[in-house]
Every structure is written in C-alpha cells, then in structure tokens.
C-alpha positions in Angstrom: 103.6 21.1 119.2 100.9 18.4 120.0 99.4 18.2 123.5 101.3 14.9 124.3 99.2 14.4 126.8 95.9 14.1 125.4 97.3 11.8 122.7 98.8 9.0 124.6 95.9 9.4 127.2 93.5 8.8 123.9 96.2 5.7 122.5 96.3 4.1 125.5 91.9 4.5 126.1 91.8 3.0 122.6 93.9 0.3 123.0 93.2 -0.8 126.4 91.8 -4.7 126.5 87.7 -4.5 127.2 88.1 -6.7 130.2 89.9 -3.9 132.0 88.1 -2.0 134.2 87.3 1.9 133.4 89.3 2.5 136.3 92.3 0.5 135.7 91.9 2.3 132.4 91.7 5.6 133.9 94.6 4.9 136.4 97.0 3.7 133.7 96.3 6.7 131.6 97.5 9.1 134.5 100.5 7.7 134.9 101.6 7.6 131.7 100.3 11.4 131.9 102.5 12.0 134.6 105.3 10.5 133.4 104.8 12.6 129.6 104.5 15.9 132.0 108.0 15.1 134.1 109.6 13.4 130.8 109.2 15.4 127.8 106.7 18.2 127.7 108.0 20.1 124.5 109.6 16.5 123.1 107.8 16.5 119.2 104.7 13.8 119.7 105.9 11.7 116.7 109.9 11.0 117.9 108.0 10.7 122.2 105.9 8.4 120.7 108.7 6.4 119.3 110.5 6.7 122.0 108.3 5.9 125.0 108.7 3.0 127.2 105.3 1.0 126.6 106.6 -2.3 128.1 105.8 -1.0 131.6 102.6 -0.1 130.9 102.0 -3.2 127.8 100.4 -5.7 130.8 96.8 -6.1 130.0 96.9 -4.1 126.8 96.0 -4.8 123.6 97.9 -4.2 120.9 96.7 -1.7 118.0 97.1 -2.7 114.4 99.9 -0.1 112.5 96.8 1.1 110.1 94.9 2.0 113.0 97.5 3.8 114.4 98.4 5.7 111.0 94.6 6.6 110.7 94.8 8.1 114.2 97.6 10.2 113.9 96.1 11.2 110.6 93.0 12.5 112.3 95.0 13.9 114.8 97.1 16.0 112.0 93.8 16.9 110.5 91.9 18.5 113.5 94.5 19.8 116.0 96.7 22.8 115.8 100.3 23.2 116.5 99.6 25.8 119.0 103.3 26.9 119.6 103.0 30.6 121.6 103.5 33.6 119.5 101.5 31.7 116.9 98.6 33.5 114.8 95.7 31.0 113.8 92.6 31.2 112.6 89.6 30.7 115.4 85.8 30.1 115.2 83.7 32.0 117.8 81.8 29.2 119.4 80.1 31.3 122.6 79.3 34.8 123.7 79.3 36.2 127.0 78.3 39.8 127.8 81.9 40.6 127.9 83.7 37.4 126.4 83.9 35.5 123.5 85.2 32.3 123.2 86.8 31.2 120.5 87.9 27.3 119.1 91.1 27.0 117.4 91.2 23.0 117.6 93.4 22.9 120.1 92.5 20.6 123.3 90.9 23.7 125.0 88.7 26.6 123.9 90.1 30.1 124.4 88.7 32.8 125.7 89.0 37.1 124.1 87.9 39.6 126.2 85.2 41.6 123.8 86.8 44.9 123.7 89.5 43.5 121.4 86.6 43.2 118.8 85.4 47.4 119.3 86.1 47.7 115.9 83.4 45.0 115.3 80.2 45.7 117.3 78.2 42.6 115.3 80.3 40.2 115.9 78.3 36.8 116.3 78.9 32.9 116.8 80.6 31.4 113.8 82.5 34.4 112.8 86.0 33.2 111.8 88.7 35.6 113.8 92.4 35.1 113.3 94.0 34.9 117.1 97.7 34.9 118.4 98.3 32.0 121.2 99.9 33.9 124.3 100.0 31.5 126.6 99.4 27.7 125.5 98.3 26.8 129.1 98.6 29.7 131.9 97.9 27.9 135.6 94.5 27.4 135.7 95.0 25.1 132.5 93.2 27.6 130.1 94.4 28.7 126.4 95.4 31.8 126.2 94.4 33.9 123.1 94.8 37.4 121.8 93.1 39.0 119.0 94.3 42.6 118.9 97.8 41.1 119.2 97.4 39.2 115.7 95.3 41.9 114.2 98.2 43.5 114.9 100.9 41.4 113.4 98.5 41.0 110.6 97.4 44.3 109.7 101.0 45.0 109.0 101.2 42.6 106.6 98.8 43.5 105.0 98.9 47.5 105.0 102.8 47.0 103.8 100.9 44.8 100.7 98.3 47.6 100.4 100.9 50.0 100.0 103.2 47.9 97.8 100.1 47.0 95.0 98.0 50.8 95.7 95.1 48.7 96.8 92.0 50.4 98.2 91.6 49.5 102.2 88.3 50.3 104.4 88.8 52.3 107.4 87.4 53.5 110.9 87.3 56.8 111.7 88.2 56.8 115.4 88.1 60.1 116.7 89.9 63.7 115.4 93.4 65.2 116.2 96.1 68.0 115.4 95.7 68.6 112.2 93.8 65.4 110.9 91.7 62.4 111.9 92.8 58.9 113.4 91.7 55.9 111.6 91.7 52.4 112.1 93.2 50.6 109.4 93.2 46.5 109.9 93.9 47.4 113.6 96.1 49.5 113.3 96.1 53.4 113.8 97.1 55.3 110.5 97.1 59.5 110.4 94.5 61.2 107.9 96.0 64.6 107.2 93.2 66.8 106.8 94.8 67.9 103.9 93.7 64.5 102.6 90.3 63.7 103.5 88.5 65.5 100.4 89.9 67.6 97.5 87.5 70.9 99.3 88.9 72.1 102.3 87.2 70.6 105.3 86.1 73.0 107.9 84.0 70.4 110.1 86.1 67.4 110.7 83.6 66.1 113.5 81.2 64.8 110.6 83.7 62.0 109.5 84.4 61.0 113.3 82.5 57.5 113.8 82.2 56.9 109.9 84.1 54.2 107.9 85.6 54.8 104.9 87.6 53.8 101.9 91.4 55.3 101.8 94.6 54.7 100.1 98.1 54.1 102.2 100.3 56.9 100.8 103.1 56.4 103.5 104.9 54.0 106.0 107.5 54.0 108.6 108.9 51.5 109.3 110.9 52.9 112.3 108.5 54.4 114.0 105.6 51.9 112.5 104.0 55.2 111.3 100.9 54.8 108.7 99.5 58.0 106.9 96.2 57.3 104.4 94.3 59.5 102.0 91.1 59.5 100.9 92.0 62.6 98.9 93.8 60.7 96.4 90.6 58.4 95.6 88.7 60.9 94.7 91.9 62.9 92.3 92.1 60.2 90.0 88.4 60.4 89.2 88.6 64.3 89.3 91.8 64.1 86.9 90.1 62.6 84.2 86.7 64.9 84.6 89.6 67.8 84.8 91.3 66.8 81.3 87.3 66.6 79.8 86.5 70.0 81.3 89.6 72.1 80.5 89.6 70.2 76.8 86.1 72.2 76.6 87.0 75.6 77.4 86.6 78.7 75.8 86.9 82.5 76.3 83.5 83.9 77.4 81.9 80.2 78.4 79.9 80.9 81.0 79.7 77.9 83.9 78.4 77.1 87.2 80.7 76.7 89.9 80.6 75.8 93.9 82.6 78.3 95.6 85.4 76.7 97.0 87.7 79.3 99.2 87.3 83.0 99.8 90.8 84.9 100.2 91.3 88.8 100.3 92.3 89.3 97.0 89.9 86.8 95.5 87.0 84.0 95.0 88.5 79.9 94.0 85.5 78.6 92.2 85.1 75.1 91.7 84.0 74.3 88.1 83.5 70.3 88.6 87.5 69.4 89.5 88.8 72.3 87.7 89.7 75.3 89.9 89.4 79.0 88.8 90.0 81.9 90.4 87.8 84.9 90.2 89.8 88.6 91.3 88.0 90.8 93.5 88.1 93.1 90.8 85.9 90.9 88.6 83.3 89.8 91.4 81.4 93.2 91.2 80.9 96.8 89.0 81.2 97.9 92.5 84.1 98.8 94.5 84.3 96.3 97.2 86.8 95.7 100.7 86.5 92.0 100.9 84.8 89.4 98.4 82.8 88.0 101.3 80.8 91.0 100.4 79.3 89.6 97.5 80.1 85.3 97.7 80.0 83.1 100.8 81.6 79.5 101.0 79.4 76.7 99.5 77.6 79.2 97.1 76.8 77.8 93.5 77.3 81.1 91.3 77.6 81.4 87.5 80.9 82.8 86.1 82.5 83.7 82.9 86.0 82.1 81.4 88.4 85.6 81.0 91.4 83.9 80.2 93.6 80.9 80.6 97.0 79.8 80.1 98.3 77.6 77.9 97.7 74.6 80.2 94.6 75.9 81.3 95.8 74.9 84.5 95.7 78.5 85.6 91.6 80.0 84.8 91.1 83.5 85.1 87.3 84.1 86.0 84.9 87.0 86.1 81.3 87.7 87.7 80.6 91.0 87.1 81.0 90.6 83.5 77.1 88.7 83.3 75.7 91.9 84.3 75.6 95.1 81.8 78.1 97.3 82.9 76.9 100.6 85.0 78.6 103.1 82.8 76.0 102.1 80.0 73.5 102.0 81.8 74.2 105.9 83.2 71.4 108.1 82.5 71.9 110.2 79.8 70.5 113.1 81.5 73.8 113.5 83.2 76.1 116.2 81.6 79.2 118.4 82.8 77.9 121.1 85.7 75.4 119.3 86.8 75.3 118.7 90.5 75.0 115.2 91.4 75.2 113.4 94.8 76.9 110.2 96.0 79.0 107.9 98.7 82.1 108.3 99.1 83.9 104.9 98.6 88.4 105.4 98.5 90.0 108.3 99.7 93.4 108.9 98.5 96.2 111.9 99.4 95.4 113.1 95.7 91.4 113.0 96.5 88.1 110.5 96.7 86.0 109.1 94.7 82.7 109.0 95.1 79.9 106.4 93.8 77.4 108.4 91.9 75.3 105.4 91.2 76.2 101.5 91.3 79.5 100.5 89.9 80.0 104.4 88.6 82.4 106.0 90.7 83.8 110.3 90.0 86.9 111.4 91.5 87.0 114.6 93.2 90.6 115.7 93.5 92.1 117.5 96.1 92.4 120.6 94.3 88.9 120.7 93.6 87.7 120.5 97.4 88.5 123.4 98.3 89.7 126.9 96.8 92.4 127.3 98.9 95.7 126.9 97.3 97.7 125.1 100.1 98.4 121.9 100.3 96.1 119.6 102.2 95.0 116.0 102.1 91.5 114.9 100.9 90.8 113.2 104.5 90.5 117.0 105.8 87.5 117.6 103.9 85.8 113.6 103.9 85.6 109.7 104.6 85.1 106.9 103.4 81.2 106.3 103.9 80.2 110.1 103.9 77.1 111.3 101.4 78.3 114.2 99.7 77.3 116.6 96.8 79.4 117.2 93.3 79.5 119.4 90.4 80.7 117.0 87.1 83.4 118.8 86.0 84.4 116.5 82.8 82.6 113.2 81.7 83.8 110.7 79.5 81.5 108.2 78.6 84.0 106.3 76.4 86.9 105.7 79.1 84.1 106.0 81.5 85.9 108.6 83.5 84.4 111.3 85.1 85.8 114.4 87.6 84.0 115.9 90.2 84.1 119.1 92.4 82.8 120.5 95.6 84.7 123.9 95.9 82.2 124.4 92.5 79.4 124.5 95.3 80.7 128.2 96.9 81.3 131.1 95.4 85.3 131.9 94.0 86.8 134.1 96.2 89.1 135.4 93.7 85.9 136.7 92.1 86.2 140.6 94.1 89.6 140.5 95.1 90.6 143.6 94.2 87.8 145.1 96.4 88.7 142.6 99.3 92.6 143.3 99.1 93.5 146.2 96.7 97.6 147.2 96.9 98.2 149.1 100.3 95.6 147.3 102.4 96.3 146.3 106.3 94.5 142.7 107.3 94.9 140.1 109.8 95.4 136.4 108.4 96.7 133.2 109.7 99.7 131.5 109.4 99.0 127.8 107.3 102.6 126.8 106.2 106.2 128.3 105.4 109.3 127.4 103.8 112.4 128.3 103.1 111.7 131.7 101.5 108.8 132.9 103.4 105.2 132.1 105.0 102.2 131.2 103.6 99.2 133.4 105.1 95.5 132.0 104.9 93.8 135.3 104.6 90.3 133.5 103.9 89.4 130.1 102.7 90.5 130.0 99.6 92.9 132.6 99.5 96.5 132.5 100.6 99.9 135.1 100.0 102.8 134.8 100.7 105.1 137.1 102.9 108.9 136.5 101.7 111.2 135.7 104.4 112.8 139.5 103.9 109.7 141.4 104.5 109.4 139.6 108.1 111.3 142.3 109.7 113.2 145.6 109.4 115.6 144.9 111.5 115.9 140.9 112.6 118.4 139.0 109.7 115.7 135.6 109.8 117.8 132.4 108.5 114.4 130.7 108.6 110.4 131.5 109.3 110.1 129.4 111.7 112.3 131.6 114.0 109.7 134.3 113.6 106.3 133.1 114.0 104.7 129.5 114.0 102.2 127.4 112.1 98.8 128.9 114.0 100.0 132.7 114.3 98.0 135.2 113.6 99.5 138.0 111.8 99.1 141.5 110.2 100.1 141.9 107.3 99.6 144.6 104.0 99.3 143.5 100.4 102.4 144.6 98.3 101.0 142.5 94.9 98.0 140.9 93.6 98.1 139.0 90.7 94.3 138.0 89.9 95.2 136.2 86.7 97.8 134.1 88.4 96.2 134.3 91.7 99.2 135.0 93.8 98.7 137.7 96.5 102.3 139.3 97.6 102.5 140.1 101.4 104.6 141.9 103.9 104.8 141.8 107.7 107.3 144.4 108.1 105.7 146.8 106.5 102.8 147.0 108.9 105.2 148.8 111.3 107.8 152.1 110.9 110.7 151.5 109.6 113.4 152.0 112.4 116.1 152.7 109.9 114.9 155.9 108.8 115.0 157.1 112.3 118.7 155.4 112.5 120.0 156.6 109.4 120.1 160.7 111.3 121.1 159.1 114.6 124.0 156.7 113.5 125.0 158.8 110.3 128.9 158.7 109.5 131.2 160.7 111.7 128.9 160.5 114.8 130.6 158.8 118.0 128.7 156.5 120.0 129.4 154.8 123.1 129.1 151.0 123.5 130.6 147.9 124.6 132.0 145.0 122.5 129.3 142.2 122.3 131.6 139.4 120.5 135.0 138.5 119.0 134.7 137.4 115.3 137.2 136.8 112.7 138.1 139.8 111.2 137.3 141.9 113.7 134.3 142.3 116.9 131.0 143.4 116.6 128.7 145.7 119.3 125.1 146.2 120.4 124.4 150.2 119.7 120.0 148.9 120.8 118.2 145.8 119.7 117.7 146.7 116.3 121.5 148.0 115.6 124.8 145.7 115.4 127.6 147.3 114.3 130.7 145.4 113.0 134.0 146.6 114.0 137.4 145.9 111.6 140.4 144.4 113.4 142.6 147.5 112.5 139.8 149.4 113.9 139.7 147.8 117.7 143.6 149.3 118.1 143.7 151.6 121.5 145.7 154.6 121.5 148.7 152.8 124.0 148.6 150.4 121.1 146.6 147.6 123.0 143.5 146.1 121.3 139.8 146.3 122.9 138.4 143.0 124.0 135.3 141.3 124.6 133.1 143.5 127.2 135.1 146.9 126.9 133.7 149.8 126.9 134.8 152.2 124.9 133.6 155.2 122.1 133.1 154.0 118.7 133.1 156.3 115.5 130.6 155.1 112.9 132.8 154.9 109.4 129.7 153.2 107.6 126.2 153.6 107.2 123.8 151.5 104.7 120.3 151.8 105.6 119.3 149.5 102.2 121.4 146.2 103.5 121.1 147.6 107.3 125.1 147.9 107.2 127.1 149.6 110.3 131.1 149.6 110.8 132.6 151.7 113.0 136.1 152.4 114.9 137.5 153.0 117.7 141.2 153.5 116.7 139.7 156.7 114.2 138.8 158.4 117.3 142.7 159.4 118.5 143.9 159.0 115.1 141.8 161.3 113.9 143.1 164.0 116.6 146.9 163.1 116.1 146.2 163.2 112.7 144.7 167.3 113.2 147.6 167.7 115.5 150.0 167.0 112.7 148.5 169.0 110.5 148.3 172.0 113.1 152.2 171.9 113.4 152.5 171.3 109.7 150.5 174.9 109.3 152.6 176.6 111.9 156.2 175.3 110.1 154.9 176.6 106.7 154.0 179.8 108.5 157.2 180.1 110.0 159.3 179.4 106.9 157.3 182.0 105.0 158.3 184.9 107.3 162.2 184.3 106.4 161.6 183.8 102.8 163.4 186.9 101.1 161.5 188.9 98.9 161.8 190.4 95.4 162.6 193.6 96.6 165.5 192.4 99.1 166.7 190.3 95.6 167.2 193.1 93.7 169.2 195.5 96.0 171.2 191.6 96.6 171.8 192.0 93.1 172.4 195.8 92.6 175.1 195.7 95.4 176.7 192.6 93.8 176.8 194.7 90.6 178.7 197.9 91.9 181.3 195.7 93.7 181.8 194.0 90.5 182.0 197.2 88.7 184.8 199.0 91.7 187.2 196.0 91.4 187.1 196.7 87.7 
C-alpha cells in the first residue's frame, strides 16, 4: 500500500493556486491528512483517490491537467514501495551508527537495523544493498520498522531448498563447534556439519575450522523440524573419485608408493595413497614382532609401502612395509650353527614355550620341554617373561623355513647322566610331592627327575580310592626305588615299602581258626563288618552274625568272632560268630554219635556165638528127624 498521506499532502502542494499563502497551503493539506487517517488508512491510493471528496477542499485550487497527474502517479509507482508488513524488500544502507545502520527502502521514511543482525558481515559499509522484511510499517513514534535477520531468514530457505534441489556449491560460516560436528551459518541460517563430513581424513582438531568460512554442499533438509545438514566432505570425494579410478587403474603387485598415514588401529596401519586407502597388517609393518603398530608409524607420517595384493575392485589394498627392507633371516650370520649358545630377548610366551629374538626380526622358540629336565608338566611362564635376556643352545636351524628351536635345560648337566649311582633298585630317599592322578603320585626327587609311586604302593594297610586322601601337592615323602628305567627314563617308586609290612605280623596273629574278640563296627549288605586294630577290618557273612538263641548280632555288639579267612596278598579277613557254638554242637554230636556206635558194637554177636546158633539149630533138626 501507498502512504496515502504523503500523496494527497504532495497533490494538493502541487496543485494549490500561487496566490495562496504557504500557510493556507499547509493548513489545507492537514486536513485533508486528517481526514485520509480517520477515512481510509488501508483504502488502495488509486480507488481513495477516486473516490475522495475534493469539492470541499476545490476553493482556491487549481486544477491539474490529467497528464500531469498520470506523470505523478507514474513517478510515484517508480520510486516508492508497497511496504505492506511481512514484506521482504531490497534496502540500500544509507548511514552508519556505531551500533545501527540505516537503511532506505523508498518508502516515506528510512528504517533503522540494529548492527548485530549483520555479525555475519563485519564490513558492511554505506551503499551495500541488504534485503529487509517490513515489521512494523509505522510503530508510534512514526518510524519504519525493518528486520534483516528475519528476511535472511525467509530467504535463506529459499534458497538452501534451491541449493539442495540443483546440488549447487553454497559458502558458509563456521560459527563455533558442537556434539559431534561444527555449526555453520548457511545464508542465515544454522545447518549441522557432521564431523564425519568436514574432510575425507578423520579430524582430530575441530577448533581449527571454528571462525573460518567455507564452501559446502546441503546433503539434507527437514522440513519439519527446519533441520539443515552440509558437507564439505562430499566436495572434496568427487575430485578424490576421479584421482581414485586413475590411481587404482595403475596398480600393480610389488609397486612401491608413498602414502600419508591416515588411522592407526590395533590390528593395523590405513595408509593414504592420494584418495585410495590401503591397509597395511601389523604383521607386514615390521620383521619384528611388535604389540601395537604405534610402535613403528604415528598419524600424519608420510612412509613408503609396497602393493601385496588387491581384489578384483582394487577397492580392498593389501599393503606391506617390512617387505622394503631385506629380510633378517638372510641377513643371519652364518657363523650360527646347531649347539651353539646364543643369547636373546624374550618377546611371546605361550603354555607350549617362548620365543626369544636372537637378533632383529629372527626370533627361536624354546619349548617347554626344553626348559627344564624335569618331566612334569609346567608352563613356560615358571621359568620366564616377556622382556627377560636369556641364554640358548640352537637345537635345530632351518635356514629355508627360517625356523629355529632353542634350549636352556641344554645349559645344566642331564641328571639322568648317573642315575643308577644316584638311585640304584633298593634305595631309601626323601622327595617331594609335584602332582598325582588317578593311579598314583608324582615325586620330584630332584630337578629333573621325577617317579612315580602307584596308588597301591601308598600303604599296606589303607584301601586309597584316590592320592589325594593320602598326602598333598607339597608333601614331602620317603620313598624307595622299585624300577629304574634309564632308557625310558621312568623311575618306579613305593611309599609303603619304606615301613614293615604289618601283615606279616597279622598273618600268625589272625590265622584261621583263632577267636578274636570284637565289636560290630557297621551293617552292610550281605553281612557286618568289625574293627580287630586300625590296620584290620574283617567282614562278617550274614549267616555268620546268627547267635546261638537264634537272634542275630547288631550294630555295637560285642561278641567273639572266629576268623574263617585269611589272605594276606589282597588283605582279606572273614570271620564268624555263629561257627563258634556250632562248631561245639557240632563236636557234641559227634561225641554221642561215638558213644552209640560203641554201644551197638558191644551187643553185636560174634562168629563164635554164630556157630554154636547154628550147630544147635542142626541137632534139633536132626532129633525131629
């Protein structure tokens, strides 16, 4: 809308008579003000025009031509703004204050921007053109009100969604740094920079960009939640894509390049071979064996590598350092042969052993075995670790597979060497008790040599389910060598046979037929078993525990036992209780049986009785004939 106002206040100066008076001039043109204010003060200027009563104000006034009037309202159109509010319009900085800037826009009044809303622009100056929204066409005071940041606002919009829509290239402020990215201002508004997205390196100092401006791409919008995220990562790919496609186009195995170490992991080195990426294993960084590739490489470093391999693509590059040097093994002195004592660091140790670094990159592995000449088990962390200086014997070298064993035990004499002067058959020594298993306990008599006590020769008298009821891992024990096998190295040892043997004592004392009086220690299933001393268990048959009334014995009785059994080899004892009185009816049966057969004898006729029986039966036979 025009100001009304100030158009019929400039028709009416123009077409006043000259021999009116400025101030009958000046007081007609305030009341027709006054009237436009009360009347119509958003009416269109054209139709109020039209429309406006000029009769009450046509005394004294001259009247102006149509072509004058058509030239003024063309001038009019030409120089003066329709400054409807909410409008964005393009403004000339005409002043500057120390902390305003005042801007035309054509309209009847200047309006003034506070200079923060230009931050973005430090050198600002008079005659910059500035696009401006009208806020307020006339606040109280009469002033234009204007707002910069408001229609950089509403334009920036416009013109990131075009930026976005065609891929174009937009300049950016870097405001200041935040979770994860950087804030920029983009045409006024704020977008996100990922810092995923700010170079195609990772970026470990995002306090450099702060402050800077830059050129970016917008890669997203939302709409809804008038979200903006920019790149400048994906300026920089396009030009990296085509020197990518020239560089992998040129590789070859065995190409050596130069390369900017991009990012240092823990199995491995990503080299940066001008916008192709390779990655170099921490196996291929040195001849050395080496805990982290920081070792050898730090971030930034420019190092020459070697193309292993590729993949089809060539996307995925395989590369090696170590292989620019000569490799160690060939460069091992030939001087070094098999018993030779050598010395070194150890570098790994494993359960099976360490190996040791004789010189760079060469490495010997000492296996457990060959620590120590004890036969036991043990673990190669006993004996070193990782960092110690020890000294070797090469026990095999292989120049070809670049292997090579080592030995320390080597460094001591064998202790197998006299053992049949040490520990000949029959001999009593002390030893200590390293392991056991199942079958028996394993008996360090010295370092490096161990036997072996079977689980049977523990005791003469205790049945052992396992060895670890009899003696623990630590014990010291005597014991006497029952074998020695010096080709196999196996020494056969006994425990029990350090002592007597109770059982040939028991063998007179609890022979068969002798009575012994005892107590029944437990109820089993077939029968009860008792405690003759601490070295004797007898078991007792069910058919055996029968009293005399008829009554069985029960746990805790007391009562005299017969012993019906004795087995000194398997340490075997039954006896009986029910023998005892059967044993006695049984000689009373046979006494009575002796005195029947005596008695039956006595009236037993004889041969001589027989034949007078016979003679006598013969005369009367012989009368009666």
């Amino acid at each position: 809308m025009f100001n009304s106002c100030a158009i019929v206040e400039y028709k009416l100066r123009s077409a006043m008579a000259e021999e009116k008076t400025t101030a009958q001039v000046e007081e007609t043109a305030a009341e027709v003000k006054q009237e436009v204010k009360e009347q119509a003060p958003k009416q269109d200027p054209k139709e109020f025009l039209e429309n406006f009563n000029w009769e009450k104000y046509e005394e004294g006034i001259e009247k102006v031509e149509d072509s004058k009037l058509e030239e003024f309202e063309k001038l009019v159109a030409e120089n003066f703004v329709d400054t409807a509010d909410e409008e964005v319009v393009e403004g000339k900085v005409v002043y500057l204050t120390d902390r305003e800037a005042i801007i035309d826009i054509n309209a009847k009044s200047e309006g003034v921007i506070s200079l923060n809303e230009f931050r973005y622009n430090p050198n600002l100056k008079v005659g910059d053109k500035v696009e401006v929204l009208i806020d307020i066409r006339e606040d109280k005071s009469g002033q234009l009100v204007l707002s910069h940041r408001k229609a950089r606002t509403i334009m920036a919009w416009d013109r990131v969604n075009a930026a976005h829509d065609k891929e174009e290239i937009v300049s950016g402020f870097v405001k200041c740094r935040t979770k994860g990215g950087m804030i920029v201002d983009v045409f006024g508004i704020e977008a996100f920079l990922p810092g995923s997205q700010i170079d195609v390196k990772p970026i470990r100092d995002y306090d450099q960009y702060v402050g800077k401006t830059m050129e970016f791409k917008v890669v997203k919008i939302n709409h809804e939640f008038k979200n903006v995220v920019v790149s400048h990562k994906a300026l920089i790919e396009a030009d990296i894509e085509e020197q990518k496609k020239e560089i992998i186009s040129q590789l070859e195995k065995g190409q050596v390049l130069e390369g900017v170490v991009k990012n240092i992991t823990s199995y491995g080195v990503f080299v940066d071979l001008g916008g192709v990426d390779g990655l170099v294993h921490i196996t291929d960084l040195s001849w050395s064996r080496i805990n982290h590739p920081n070792e050898v490489v730090e971030l930034d470093q420019k190092i020459n590598v070697v193309i292993l391999d590729f993949d089809e693509n060539k996307s995925r590059i395989q590369l090696g350092m170590k292989q620019l040097e000569k490799h160690p093994w060939d460069a091992l002195s030939d001087e070094i042969k098999i018993g030779d004592k050598v010395k070194g660091k150890v570098v790994v140790i494993a359960d099976y052993g360490a190996f040791i670094e004789v010189v760079e990159g060469v490495e010997g592995l000492i296996h457990v075995s060959e620590m120590s000449w004890s036969t036991h088990l043990r673990s190669a962390q006993d004996f070193v670790k990782v960092g110690d200086e020890v000294e070797a014997v090469v026990l095999t070298l292989d120049r070809e597979d670049r292997k090579m064993s080592l030995g320390i035990k080597q460094l001591t004499p064998d202790p197998w060497t006299d053992i049949t002067t040490k520990y000949p058959v029959g001999s009593k020594h002390s030893g200590i008790v390293r392991n056991f298993t199942n079958f028996g306990v394993f008996v360090e008599m010295e370092e490096g040599i161990d036997g072996l006590i079977y689980i049977s020769d523990l005791s003469w008298t205790k049945k052992i389910k396992h060895p670890s009821e009899f003696v623990s891992v630590g014990d010291k024990m005597e014991v006497e060598v029952l074998e020695l096998d010096v080709e196999g190295r196996k020494l056969s040892l006994g425990h029990k046979q350090t002592t007597e043997n109770p059982w040939d004592k028991y063998e007179a004392e609890f022979a068969v037929d002798t009575i012994h009086k005892a107590a029944i220690t437990d109820i089993v299933d077939k029968g009860a078993t008792i405690d003759f001393n601490e070295d004797i268990t007898a078991f007792v048959p069910q058919r055996h525990l029968e009293k005399e009334d008829g009554k069985k014995l029960g746990k805790g009785d007391e009562a005299e036992f017969k012993i019906i059994e004795f087995n000194k080899d398997f340490k075997r004892v039954v006896a009986s209780h029910t023998a005892i009185f059967r044993e006695e009816e049984q000689r009373n049966v046979k006494a009575q049986q002796k005195k029947a057969a005596a008695s039956a004898d006595e009236a037993k006729p004889t041969l001589g009785d027989a034949n007078e029986a016979l003679q006598a039966l013969k005369d009367k036979m012989e009368g009666k004939k």
